[in-house]
RODO-2510 file (C-alpha; in nm, 4 decimals, decimal comma):
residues 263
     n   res          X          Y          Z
     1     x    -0,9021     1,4433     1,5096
     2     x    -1,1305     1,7266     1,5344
     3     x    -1,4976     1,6428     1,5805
     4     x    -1,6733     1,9830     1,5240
     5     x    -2,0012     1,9968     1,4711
     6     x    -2,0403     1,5774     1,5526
     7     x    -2,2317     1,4612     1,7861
     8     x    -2,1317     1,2060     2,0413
     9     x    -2,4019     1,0033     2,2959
    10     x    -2,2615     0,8566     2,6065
    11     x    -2,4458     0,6180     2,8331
    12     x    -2,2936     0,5750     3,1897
    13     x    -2,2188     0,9345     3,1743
    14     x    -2,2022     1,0675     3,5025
    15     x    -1,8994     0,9279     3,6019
    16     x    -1,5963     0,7098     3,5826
    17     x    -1,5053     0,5541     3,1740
    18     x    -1,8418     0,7593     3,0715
    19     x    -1,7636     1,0685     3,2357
    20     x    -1,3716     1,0734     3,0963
    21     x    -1,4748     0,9697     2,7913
    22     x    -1,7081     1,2518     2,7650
    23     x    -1,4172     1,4849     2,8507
    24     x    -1,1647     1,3347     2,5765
    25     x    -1,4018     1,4226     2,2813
    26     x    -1,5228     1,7434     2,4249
    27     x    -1,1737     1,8417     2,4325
    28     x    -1,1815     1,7527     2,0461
    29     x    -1,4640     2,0651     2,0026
    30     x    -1,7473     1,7476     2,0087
    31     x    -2,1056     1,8362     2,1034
    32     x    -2,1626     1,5584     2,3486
    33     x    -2,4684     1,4257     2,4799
    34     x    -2,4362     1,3110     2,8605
    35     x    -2,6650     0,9817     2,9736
    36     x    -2,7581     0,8057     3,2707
    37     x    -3,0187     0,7888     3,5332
    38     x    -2,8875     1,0665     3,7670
    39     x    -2,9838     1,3699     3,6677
    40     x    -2,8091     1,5858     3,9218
    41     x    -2,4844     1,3920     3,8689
    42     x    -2,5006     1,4328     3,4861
    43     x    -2,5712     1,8034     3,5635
    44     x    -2,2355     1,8031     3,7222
    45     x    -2,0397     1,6269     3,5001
    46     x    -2,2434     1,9040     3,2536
    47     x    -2,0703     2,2005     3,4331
    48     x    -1,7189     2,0015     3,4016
    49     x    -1,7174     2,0751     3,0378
    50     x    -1,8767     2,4392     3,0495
    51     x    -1,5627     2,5566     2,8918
    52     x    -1,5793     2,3134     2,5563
    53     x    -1,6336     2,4728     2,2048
    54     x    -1,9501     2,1923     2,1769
    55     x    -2,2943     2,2340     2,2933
    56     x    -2,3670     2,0023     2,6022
    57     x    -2,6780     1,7647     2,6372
    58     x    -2,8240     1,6346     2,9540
    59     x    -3,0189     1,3596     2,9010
    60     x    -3,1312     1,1514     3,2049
    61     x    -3,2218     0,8440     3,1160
    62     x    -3,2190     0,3917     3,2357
    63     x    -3,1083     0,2438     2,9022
    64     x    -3,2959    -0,0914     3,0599
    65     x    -3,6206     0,0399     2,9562
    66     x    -3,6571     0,0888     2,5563
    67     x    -3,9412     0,3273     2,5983
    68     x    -3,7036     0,5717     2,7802
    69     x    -3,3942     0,5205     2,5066
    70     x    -3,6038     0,5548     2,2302
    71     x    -3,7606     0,8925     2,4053
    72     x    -3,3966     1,0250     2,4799
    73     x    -3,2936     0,9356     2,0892
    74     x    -3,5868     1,1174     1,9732
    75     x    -3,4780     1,4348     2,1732
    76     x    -3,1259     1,4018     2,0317
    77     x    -3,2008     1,4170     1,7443
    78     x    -3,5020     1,6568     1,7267
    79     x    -3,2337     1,8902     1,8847
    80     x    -2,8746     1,8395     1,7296
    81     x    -2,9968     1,6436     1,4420
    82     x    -2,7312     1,3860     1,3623
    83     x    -2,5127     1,1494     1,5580
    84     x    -2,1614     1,0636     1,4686
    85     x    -2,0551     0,7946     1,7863
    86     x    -2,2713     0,6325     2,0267
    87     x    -2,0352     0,4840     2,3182
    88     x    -2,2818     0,2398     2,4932
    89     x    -2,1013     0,1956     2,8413
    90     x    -2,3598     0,2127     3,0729
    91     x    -2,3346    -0,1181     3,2781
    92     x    -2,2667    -0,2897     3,6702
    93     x    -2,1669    -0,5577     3,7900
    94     x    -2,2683    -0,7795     4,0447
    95     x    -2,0144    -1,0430     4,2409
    96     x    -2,1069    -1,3961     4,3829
    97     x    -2,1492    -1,7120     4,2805
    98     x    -2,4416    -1,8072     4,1367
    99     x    -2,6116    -2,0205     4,4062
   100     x    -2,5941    -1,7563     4,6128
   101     x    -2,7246    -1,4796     4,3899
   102     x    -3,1214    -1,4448     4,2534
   103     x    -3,2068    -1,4861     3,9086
   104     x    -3,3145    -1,0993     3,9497
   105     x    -2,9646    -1,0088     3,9790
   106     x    -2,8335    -1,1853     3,6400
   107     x    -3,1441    -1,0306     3,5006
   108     x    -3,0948    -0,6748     3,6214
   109     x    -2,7355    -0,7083     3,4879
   110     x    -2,8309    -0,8348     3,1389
   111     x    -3,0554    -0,5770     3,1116
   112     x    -2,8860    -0,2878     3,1754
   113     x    -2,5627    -0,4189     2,9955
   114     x    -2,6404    -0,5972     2,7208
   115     x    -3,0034    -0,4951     2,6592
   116     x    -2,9282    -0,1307     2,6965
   117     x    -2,6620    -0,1291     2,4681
   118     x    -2,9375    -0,3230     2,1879
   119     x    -3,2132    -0,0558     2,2580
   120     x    -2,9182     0,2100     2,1932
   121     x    -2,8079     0,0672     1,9201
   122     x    -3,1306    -0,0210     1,7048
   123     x    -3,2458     0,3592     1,8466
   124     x    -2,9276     0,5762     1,6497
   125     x    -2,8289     0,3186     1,3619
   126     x    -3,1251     0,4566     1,1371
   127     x    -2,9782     0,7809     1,1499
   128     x    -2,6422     0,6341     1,1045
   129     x    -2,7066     0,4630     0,8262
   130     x    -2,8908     0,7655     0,6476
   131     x    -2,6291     0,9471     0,6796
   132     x    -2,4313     0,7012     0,5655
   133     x    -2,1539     0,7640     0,8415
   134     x    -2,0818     0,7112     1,1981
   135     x    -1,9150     0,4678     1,4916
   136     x    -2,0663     0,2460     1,7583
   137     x    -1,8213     0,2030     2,0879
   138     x    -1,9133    -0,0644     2,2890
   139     x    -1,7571    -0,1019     2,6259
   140     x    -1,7423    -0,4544     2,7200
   141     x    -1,4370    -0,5935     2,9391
   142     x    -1,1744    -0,8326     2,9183
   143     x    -1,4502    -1,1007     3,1191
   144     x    -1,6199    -1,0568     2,7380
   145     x    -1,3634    -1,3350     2,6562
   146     x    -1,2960    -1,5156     3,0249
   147     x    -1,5541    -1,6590     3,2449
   148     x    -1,4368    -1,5334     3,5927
   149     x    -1,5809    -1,7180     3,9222
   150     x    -1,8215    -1,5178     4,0553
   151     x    -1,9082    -1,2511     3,8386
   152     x    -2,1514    -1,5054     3,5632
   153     x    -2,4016    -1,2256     3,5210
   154     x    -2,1693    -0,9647     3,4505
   155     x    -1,9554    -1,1819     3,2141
   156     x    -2,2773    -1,3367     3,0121
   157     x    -2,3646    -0,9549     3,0209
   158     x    -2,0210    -0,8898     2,8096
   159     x    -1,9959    -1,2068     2,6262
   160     x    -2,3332    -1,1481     2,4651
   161     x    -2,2096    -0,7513     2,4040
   162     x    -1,8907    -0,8758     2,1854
   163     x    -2,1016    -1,1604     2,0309
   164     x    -2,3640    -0,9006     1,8946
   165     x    -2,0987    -0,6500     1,7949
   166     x    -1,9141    -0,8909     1,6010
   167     x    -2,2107    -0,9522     1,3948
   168     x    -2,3063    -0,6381     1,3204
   169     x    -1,9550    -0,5448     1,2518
   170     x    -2,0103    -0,8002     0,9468
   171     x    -2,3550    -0,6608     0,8535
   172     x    -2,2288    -0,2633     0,8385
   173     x    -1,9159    -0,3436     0,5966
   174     x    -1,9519    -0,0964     0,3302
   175     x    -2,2310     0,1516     0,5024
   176     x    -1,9647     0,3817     0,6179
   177     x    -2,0855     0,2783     0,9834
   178     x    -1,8311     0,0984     1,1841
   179     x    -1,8468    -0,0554     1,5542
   180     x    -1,5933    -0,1453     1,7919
   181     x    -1,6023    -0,2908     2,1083
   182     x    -1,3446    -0,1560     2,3948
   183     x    -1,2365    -0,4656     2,6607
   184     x    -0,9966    -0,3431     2,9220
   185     x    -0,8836    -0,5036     3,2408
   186     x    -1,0423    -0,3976     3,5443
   187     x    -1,0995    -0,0360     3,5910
   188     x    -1,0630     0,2365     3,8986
   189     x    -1,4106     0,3482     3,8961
   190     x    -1,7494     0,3359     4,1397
   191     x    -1,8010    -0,0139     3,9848
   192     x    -1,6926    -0,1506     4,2910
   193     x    -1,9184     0,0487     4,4922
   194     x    -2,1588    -0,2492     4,4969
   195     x    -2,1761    -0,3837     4,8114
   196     x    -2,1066    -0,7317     4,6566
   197     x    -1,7780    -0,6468     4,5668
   198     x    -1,6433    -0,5853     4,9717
   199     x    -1,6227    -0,9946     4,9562
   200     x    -1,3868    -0,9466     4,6171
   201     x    -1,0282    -0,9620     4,5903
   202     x    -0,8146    -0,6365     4,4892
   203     x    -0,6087    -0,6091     4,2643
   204     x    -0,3704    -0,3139     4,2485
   205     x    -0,3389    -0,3941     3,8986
   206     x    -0,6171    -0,1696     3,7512
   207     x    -0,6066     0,1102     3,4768
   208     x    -0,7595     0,4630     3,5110
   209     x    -1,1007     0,5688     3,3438
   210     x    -0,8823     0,8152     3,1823
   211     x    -0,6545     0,5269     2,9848
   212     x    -0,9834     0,3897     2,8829
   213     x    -1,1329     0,7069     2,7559
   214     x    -0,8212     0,7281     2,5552
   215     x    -0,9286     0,3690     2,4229
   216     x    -1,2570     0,5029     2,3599
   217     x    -1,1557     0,8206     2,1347
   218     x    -0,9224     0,5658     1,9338
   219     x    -1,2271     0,2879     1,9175
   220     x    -1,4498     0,5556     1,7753
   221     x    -1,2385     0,5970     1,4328
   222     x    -1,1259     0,2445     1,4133
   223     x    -1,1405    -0,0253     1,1902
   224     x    -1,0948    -0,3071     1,4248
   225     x    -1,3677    -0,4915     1,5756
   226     x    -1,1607    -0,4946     1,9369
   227     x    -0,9376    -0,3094     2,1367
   228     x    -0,8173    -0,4584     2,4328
   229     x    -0,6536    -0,2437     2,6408
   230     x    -0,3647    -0,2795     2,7674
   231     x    -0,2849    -0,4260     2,4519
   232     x    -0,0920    -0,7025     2,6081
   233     x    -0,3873    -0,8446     2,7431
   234     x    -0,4555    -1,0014     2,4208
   235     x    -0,1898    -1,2561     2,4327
   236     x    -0,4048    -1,4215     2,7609
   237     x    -0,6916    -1,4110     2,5422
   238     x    -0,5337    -1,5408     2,2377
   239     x    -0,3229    -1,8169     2,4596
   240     x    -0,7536    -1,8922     2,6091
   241     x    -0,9016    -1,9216     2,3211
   242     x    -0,6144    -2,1596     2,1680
   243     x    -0,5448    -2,3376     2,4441
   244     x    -0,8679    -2,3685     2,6676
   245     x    -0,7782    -2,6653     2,8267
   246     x    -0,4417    -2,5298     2,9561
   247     x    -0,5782    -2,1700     3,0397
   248     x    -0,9288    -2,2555     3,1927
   249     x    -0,8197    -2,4592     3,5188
   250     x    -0,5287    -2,1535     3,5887
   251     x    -0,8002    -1,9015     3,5787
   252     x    -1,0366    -2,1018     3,7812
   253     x    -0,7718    -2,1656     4,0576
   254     x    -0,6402    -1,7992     4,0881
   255     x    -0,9963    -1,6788     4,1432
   256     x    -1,0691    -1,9533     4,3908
   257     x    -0,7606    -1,8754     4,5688
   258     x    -0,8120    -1,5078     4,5475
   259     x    -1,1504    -1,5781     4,6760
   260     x    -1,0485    -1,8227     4,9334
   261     x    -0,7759    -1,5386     5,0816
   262     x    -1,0952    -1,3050     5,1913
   263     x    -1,3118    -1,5416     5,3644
***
């Protein structure tokens, strides 16, 4: 698909699924608009794609504070004057149980996650909805569908995300605006930077930002409300949701384990 003379917003653009994704659809001649809080790192993922067809847009910017997403919409669209996909992926993650963690934490998480991808959304669907075209990506995670020990902010964070999409995916039938929410497995990027995550298990089992991105391009002309990637992750969620009672202690007990095997 060619997306010359479309616009594209990314949040969490300086690196990692953002960053890749941001590559895939300049590679498809996109003018792309690059968001997050870093400015010098979103000038450097800038200069990545200096040799694109589509104009590039810096916009730094923390999606957790409305004021700031509805300033950086306003300068989007004052400048290239249309959006055609808004991938909200900006998000962290925090890991430890609850007890152990401050209500500032699950907060901070919820914020930037879920809130940030509200603000986003209620800031370009006006526009999207004049035109009468466009797509919404939402990033969420495979821990959108399973509550996973020790990570209750970040999956509450995701949950809510596919909840809300769902929705609206109900509310935009017929406007010629569609949203889709990406959930992949867990993904080689800086997420695990948080210190947090030194206590956490690894897996060796993880995709690539640049499978996602791929996930992301597809998401952004889809009809489907989900794409869970790898696609055979969707059995485990269909085989959860159908048989909780069977699926709920397994997952419990391989996290505990998991967990357990670091301490």
């Amino acid at each position: 698909m060619d997306y010359a003379g479309k616009t594209v917003v990314i949040t969490g653009a300086s690196s990692g699924i953002g960053k890749e994704s941001a590559r895939s659809f300049a590679k498809l001649h996109a003018d792309i608009v690059l968001v997050s809080r870093n400015r010098d790192r979103l000038e450097e993922a800038a200069s990545e794609l200096s040799g694109c067809k589509g104009r590039v847009l810096v916009c730094p910017c923390d999606v957790s504070k409305r004021g700031e997403v509805d300033g950086m919409a306003g300068e989007v669209l004052e400048k290239l004057g249309r959006i055609d996909v808004l991938v909200n992926n900006a998000g962290f993650g925090i890991y430890g149980k609850f007890s152990d963690l401050r209500v500032e934490d699950v907060q901070a998480q919820m914020e930037t996650n879920y809130l940030g991808m509200v603000y986003s959304t209620k800031a370009f669907l006006p526009k999207m909805l004049e035109q009468g075209s466009g797509h919404i990506v939402n990033v969420a995670s495979v821990a959108a569908s399973f509550g996973i020990p020790a990570m209750a902010g970040y999956c509450a964070s995701k949950f809510a995300m596919l909840g809300f999409s769902e929705s609206l995916y109900h509310e935009l039938k017929g406007t010629g605006v569609g949203i889709t929410v990406v959930s992949p497995i867990m993904v080689r990027t800086n997420f695990f930077s948080h210190g947090s995550f030194e206590r956490m298990p690894r897996y060796t089992a993880a995709l690539s930002p640049e499978t996602v991105a791929r996930a992301v391009v597809r998401a952004a002309s889809s009809p489907r409300l989900e794409i869970v990637t790898p696609q055979i992750v969707r059995a485990a969620i269909w085989f959860k949701q159908t048989l909780p009672y069977l699926v709920n202690p397994i997952v419990g007990e391989i996290f505990r384990r998991s967990k357990g095997s670091r301490n």
